[in-house]
PDB file with one MODEL, atoms N, CA, C and O in Angstrom:
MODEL        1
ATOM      1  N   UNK A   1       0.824  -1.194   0.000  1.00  0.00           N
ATOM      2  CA  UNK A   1       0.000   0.000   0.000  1.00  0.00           C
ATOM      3  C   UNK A   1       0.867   1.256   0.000  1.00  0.00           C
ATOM      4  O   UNK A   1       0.647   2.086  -0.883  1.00  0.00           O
ATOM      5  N   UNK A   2       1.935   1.511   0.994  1.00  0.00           N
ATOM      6  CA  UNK A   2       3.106   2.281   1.211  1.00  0.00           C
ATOM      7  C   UNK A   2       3.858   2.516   0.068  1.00  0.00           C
ATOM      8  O   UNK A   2       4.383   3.589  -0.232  1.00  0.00           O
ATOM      9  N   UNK A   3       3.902   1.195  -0.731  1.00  0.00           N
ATOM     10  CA  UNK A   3       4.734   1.521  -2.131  1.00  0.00           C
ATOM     11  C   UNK A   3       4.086   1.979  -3.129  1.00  0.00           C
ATOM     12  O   UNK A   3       4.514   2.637  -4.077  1.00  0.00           O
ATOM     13  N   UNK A   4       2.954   1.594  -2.889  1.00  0.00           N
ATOM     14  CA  UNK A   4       1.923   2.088  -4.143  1.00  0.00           C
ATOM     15  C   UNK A   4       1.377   3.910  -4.040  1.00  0.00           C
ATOM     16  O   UNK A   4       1.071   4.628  -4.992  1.00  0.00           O
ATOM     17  N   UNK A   5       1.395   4.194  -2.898  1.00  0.00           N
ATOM     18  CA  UNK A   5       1.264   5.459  -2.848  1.00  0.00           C
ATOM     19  C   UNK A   5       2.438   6.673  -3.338  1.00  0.00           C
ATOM     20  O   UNK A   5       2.374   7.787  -3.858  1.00  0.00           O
ATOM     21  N   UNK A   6       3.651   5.656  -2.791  1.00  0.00           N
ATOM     22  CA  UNK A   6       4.879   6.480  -3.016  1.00  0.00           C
ATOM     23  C   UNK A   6       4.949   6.186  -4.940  1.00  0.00           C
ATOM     24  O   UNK A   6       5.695   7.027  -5.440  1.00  0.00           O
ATOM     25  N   UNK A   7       4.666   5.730  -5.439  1.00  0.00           N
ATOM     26  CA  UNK A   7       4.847   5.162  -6.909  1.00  0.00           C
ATOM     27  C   UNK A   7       4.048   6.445  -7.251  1.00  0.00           C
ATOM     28  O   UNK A   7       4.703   7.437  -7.572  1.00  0.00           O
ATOM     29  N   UNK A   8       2.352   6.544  -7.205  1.00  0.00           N
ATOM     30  CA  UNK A   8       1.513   7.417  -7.334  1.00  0.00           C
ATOM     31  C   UNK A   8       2.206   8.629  -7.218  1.00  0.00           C
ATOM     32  O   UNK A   8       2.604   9.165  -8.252  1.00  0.00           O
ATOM     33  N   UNK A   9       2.463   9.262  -5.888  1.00  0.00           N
ATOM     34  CA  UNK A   9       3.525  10.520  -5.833  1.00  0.00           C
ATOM     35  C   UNK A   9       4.067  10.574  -6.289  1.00  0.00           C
ATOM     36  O   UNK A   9       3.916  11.724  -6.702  1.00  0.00           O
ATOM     37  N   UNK A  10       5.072  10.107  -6.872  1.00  0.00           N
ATOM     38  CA  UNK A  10       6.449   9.805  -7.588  1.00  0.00           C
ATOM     39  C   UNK A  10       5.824  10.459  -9.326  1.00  0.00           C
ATOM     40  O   UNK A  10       6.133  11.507  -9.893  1.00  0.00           O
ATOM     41  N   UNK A  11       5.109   9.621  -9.666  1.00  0.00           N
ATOM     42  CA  UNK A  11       4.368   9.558 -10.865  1.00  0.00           C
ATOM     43  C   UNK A  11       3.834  11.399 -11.011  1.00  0.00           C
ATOM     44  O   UNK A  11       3.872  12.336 -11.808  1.00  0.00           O
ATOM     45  N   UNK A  12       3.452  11.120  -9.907  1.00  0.00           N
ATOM     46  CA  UNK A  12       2.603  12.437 -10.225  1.00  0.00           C
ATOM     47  C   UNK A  12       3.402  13.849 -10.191  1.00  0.00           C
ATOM     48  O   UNK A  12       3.011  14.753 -10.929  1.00  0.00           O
ATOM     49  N   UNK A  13       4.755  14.084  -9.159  1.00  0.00           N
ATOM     50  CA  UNK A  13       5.426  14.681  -9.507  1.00  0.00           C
ATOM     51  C   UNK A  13       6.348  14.883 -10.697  1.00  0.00           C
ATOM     52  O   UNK A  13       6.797  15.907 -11.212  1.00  0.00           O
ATOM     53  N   UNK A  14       6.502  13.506 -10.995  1.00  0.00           N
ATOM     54  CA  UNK A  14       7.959  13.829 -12.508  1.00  0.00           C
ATOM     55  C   UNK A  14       6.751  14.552 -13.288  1.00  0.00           C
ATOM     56  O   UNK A  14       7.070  15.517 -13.983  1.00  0.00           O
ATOM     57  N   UNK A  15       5.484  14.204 -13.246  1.00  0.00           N
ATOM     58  CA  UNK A  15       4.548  14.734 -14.329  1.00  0.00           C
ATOM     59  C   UNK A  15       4.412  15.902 -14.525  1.00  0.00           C
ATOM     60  O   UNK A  15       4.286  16.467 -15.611  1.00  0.00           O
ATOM     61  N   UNK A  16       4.433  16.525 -13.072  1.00  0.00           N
ATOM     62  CA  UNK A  16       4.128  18.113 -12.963  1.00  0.00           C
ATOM     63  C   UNK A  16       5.501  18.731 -13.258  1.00  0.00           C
ATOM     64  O   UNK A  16       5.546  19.961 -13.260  1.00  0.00           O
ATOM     65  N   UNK A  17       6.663  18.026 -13.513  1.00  0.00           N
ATOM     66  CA  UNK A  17       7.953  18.458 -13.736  1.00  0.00           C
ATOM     67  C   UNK A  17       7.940  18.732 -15.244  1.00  0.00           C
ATOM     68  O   UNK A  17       8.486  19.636 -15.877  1.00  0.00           O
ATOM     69  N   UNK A  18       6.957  17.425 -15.766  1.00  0.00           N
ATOM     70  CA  UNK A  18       7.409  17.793 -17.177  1.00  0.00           C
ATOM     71  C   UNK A  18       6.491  19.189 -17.550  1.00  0.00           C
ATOM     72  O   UNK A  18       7.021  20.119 -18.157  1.00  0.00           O
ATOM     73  N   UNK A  19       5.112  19.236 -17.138  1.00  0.00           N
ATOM     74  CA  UNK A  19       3.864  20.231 -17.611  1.00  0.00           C
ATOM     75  C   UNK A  19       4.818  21.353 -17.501  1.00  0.00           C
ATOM     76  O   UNK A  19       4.613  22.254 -18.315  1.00  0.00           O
ATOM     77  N   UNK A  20       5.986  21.548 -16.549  1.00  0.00           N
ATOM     78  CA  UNK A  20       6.420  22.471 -16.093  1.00  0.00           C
ATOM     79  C   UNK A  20       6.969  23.783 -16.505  1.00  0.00           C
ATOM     80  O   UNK A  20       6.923  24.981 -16.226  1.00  0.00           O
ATOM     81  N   UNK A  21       7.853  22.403 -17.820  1.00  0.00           N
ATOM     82  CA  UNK A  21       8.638  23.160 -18.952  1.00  0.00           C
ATOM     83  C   UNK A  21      10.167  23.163 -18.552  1.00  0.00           C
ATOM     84  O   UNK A  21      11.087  23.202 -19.368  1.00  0.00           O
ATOM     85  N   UNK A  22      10.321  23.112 -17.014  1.00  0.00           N
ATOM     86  CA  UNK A  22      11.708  22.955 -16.648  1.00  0.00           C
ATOM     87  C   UNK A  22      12.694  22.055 -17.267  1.00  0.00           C
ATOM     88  O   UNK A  22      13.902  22.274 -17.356  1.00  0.00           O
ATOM     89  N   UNK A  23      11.844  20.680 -17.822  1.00  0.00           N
ATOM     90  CA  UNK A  23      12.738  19.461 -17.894  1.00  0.00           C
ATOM     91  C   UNK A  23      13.628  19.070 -16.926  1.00  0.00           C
ATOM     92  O   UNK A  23      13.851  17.862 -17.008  1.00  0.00           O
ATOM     93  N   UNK A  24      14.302  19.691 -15.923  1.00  0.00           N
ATOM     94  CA  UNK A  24      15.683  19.422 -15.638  1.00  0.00           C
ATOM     95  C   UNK A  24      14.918  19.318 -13.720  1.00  0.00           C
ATOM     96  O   UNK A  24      14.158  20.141 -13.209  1.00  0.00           O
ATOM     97  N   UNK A  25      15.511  17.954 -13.033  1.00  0.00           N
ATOM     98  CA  UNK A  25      15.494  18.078 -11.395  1.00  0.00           C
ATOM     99  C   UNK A  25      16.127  18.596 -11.190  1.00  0.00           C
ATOM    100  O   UNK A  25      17.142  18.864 -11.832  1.00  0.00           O
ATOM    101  N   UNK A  26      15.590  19.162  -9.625  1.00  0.00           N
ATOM    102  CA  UNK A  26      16.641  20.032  -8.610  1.00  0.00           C
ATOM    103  C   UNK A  26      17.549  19.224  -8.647  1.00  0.00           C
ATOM    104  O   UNK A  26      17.688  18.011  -8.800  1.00  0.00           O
ATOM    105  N   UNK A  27      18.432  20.503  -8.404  1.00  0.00           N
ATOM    106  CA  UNK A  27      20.120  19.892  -7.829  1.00  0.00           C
ATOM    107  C   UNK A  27      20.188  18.590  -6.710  1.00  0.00           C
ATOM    108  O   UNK A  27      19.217  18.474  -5.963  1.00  0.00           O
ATOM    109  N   UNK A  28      20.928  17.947  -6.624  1.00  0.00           N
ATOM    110  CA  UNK A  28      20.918  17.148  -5.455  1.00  0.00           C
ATOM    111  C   UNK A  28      21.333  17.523  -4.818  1.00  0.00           C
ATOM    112  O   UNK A  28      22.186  18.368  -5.092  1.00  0.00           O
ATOM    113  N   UNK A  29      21.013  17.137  -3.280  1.00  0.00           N
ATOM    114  CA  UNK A  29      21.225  17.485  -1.940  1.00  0.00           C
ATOM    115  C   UNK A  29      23.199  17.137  -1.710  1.00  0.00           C
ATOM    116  O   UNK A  29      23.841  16.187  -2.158  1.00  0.00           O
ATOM    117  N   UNK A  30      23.750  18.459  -0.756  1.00  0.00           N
ATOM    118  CA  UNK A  30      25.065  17.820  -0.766  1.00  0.00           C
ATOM    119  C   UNK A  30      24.987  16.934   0.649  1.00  0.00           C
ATOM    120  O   UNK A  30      23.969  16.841   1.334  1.00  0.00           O
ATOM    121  N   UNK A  31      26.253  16.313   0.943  1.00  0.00           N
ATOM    122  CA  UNK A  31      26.352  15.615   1.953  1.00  0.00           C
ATOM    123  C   UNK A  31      25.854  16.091   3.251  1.00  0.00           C
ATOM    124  O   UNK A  31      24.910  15.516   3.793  1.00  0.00           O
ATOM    125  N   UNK A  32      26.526  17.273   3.869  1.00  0.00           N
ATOM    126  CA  UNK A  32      26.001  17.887   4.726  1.00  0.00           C
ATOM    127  C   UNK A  32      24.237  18.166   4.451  1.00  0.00           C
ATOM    128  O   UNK A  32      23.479  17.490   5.147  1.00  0.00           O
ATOM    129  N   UNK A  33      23.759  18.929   3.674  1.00  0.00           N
ATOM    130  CA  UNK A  33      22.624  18.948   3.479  1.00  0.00           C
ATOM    131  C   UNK A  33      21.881  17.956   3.813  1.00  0.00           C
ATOM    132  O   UNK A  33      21.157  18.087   4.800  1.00  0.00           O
ATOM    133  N   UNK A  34      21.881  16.631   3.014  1.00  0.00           N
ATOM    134  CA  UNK A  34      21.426  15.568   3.053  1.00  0.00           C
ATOM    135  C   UNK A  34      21.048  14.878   4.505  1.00  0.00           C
ATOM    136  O   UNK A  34      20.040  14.219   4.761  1.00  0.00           O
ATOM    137  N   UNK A  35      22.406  15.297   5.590  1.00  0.00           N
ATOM    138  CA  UNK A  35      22.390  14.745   7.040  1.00  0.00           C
ATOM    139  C   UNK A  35      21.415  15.355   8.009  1.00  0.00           C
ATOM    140  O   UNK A  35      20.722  14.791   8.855  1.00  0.00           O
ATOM    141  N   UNK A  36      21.534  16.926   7.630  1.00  0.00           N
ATOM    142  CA  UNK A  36      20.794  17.765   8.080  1.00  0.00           C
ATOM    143  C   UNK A  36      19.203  17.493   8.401  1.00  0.00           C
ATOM    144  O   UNK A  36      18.580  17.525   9.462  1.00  0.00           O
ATOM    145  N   UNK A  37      18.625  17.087   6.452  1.00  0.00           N
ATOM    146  CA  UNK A  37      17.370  16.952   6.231  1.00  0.00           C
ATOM    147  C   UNK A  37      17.080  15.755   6.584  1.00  0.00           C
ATOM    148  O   UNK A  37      15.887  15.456   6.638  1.00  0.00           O
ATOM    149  N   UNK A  38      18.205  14.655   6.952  1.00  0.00           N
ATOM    150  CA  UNK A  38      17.852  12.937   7.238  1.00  0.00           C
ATOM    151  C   UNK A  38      17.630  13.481   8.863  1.00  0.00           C
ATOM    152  O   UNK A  38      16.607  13.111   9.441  1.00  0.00           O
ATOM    153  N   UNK A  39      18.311  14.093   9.359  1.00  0.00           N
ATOM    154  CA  UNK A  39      18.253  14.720  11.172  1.00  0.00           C
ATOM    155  C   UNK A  39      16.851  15.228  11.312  1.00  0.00           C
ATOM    156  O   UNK A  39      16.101  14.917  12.238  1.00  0.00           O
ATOM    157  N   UNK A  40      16.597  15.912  10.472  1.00  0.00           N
ATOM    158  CA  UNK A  40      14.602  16.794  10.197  1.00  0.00           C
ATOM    159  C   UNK A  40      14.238  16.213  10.113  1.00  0.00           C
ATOM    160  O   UNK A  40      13.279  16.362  10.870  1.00  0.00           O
ATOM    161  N   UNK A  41      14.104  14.862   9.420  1.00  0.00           N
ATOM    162  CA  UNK A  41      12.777  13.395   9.408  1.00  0.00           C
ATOM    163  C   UNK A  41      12.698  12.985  10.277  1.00  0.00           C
ATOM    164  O   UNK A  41      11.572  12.711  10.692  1.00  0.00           O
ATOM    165  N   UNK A  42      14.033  12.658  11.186  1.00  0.00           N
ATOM    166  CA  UNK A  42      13.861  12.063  12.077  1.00  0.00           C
ATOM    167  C   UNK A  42      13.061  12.543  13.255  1.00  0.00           C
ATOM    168  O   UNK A  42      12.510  11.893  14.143  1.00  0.00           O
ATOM    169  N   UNK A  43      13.129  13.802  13.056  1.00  0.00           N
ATOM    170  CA  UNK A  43      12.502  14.411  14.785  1.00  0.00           C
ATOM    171  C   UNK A  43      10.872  14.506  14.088  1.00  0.00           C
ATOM    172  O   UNK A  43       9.963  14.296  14.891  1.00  0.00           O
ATOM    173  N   UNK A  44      10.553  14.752  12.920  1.00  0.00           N
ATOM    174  CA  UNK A  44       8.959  14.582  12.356  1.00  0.00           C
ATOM    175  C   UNK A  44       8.745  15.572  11.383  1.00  0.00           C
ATOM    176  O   UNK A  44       7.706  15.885  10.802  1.00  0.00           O
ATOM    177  N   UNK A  45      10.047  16.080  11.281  1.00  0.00           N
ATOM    178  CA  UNK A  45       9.576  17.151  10.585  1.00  0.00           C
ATOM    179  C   UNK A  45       9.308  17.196   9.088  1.00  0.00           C
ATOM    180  O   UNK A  45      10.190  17.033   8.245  1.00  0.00           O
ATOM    181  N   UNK A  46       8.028  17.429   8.818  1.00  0.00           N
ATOM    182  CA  UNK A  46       7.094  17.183   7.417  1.00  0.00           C
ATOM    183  C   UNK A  46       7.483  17.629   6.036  1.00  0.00           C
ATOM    184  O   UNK A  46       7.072  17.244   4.941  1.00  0.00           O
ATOM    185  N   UNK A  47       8.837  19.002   6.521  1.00  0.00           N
ATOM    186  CA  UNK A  47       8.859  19.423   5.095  1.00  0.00           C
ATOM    187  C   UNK A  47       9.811  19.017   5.162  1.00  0.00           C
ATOM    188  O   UNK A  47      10.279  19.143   4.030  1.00  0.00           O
ATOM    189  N   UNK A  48      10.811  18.366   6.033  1.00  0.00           N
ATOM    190  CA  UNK A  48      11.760  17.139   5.718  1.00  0.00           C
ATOM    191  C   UNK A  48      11.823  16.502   4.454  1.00  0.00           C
ATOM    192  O   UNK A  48      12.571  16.589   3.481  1.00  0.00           O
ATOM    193  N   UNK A  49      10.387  15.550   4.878  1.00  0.00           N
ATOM    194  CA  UNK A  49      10.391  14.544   3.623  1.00  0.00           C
ATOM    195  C   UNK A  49      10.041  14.946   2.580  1.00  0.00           C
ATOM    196  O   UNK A  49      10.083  14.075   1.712  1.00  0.00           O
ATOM    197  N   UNK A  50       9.618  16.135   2.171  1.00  0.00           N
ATOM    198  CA  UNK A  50       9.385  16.324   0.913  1.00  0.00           C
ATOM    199  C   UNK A  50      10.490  16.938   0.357  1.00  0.00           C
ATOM    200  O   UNK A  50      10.725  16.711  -0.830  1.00  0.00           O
ATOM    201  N   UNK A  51      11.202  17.661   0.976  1.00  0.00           N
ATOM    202  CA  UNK A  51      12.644  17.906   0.487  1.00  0.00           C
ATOM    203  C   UNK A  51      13.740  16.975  -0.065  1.00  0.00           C
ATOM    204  O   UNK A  51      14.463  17.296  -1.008  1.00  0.00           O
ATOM    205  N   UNK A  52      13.833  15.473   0.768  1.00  0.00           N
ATOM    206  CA  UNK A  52      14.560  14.708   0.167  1.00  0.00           C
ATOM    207  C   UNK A  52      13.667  13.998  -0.630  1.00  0.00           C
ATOM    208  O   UNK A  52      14.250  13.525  -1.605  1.00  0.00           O
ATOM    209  N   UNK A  53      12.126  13.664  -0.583  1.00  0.00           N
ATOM    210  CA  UNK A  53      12.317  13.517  -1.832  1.00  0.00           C
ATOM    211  C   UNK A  53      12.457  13.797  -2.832  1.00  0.00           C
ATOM    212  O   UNK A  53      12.878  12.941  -3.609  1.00  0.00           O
ATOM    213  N   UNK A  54      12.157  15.217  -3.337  1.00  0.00           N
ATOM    214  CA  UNK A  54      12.149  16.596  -4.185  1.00  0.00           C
ATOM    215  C   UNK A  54      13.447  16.570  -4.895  1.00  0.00           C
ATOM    216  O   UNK A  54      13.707  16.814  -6.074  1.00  0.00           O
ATOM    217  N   UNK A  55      14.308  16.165  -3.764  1.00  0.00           N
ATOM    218  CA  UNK A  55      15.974  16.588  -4.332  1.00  0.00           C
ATOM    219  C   UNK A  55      16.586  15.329  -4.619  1.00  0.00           C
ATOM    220  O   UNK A  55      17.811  15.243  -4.691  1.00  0.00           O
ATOM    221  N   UNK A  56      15.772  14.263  -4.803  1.00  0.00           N
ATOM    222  CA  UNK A  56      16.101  12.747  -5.226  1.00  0.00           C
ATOM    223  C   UNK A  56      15.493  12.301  -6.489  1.00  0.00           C
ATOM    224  O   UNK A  56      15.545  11.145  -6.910  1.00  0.00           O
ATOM    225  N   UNK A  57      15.009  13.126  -6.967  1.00  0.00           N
ATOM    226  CA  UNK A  57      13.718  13.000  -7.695  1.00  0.00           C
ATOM    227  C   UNK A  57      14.633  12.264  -9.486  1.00  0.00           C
ATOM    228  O   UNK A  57      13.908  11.908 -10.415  1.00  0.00           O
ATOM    229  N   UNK A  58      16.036  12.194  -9.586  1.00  0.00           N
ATOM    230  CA  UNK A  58      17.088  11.790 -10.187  1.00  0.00           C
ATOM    231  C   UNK A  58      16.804  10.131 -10.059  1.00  0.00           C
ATOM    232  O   UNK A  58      16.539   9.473 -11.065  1.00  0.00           O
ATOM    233  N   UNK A  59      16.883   9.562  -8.799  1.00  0.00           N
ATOM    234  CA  UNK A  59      16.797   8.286  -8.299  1.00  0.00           C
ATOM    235  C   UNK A  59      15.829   7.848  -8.241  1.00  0.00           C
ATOM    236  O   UNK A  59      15.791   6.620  -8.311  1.00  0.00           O
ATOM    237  N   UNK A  60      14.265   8.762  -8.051  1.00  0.00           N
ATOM    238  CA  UNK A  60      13.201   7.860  -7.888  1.00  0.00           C
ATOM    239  C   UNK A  60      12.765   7.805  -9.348  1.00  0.00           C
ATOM    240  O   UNK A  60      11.969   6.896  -9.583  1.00  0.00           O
ATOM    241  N   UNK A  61      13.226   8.836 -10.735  1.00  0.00           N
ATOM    242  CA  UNK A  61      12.700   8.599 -11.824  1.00  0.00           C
ATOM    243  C   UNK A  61      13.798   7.348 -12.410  1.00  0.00           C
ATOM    244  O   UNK A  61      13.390   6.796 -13.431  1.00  0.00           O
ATOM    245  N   UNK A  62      14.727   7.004 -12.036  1.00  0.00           N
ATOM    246  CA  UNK A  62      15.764   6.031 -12.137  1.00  0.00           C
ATOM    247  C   UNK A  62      14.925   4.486 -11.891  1.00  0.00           C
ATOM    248  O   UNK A  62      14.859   3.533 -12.668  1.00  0.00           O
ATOM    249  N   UNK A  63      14.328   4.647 -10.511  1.00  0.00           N
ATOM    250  CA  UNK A  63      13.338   3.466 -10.350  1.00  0.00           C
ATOM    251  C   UNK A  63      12.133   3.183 -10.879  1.00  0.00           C
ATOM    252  O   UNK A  63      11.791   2.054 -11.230  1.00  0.00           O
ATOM    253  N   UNK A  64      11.620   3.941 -10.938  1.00  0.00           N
ATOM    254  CA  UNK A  64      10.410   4.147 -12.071  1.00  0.00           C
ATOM    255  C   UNK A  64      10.790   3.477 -13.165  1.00  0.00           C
ATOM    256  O   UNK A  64      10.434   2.364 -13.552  1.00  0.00           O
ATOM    257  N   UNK A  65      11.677   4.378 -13.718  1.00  0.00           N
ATOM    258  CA  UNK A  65      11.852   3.485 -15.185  1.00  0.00           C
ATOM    259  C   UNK A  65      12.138   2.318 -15.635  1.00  0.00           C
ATOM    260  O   UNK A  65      11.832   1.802 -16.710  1.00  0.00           O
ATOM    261  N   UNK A  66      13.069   1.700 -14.295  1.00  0.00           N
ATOM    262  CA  UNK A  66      13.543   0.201 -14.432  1.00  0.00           C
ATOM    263  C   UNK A  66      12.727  -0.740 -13.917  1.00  0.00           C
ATOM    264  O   UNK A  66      12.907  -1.942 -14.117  1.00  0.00           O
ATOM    265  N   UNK A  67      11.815  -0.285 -13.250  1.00  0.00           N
ATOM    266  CA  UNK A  67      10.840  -1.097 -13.142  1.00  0.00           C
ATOM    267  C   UNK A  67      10.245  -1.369 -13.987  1.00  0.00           C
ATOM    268  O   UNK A  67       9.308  -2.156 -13.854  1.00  0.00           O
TER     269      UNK A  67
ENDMDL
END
């Protein structure tokens, strides 16, 4: 159910990426960054997770496709 929602999201963002005109994902997160925003999930914080996923969005269209 968990995966299927995240698939749905996933889906539905690269989509609004393309309507966008941008073509191109955000930059990826640097190391520090990355620890920072993994430290923000952890305590609950909501715009946490949409940040890494936002800035992963390289890797989750990577899985998408090979699936």
């Amino acid at each position: 159910m968990l995966s299927a929602a995240l698939l749905l999201f996933a889906n539905t963002l690269l989509f609004s990426l393309r309507l966008s005109g941008g073509g191109s994902f955000p930059k990826p997160l640097s190391a520090a960054e990355e620890r920072e925003w993994l430290a923000r999930y952890a305590q609950g914080d909501p715009e946490a997770r949409n940040v890494l996923i936002e800035r992963n969005l390289r890797l989750v269209a990577h899985i998408i496709n090979k699936g």
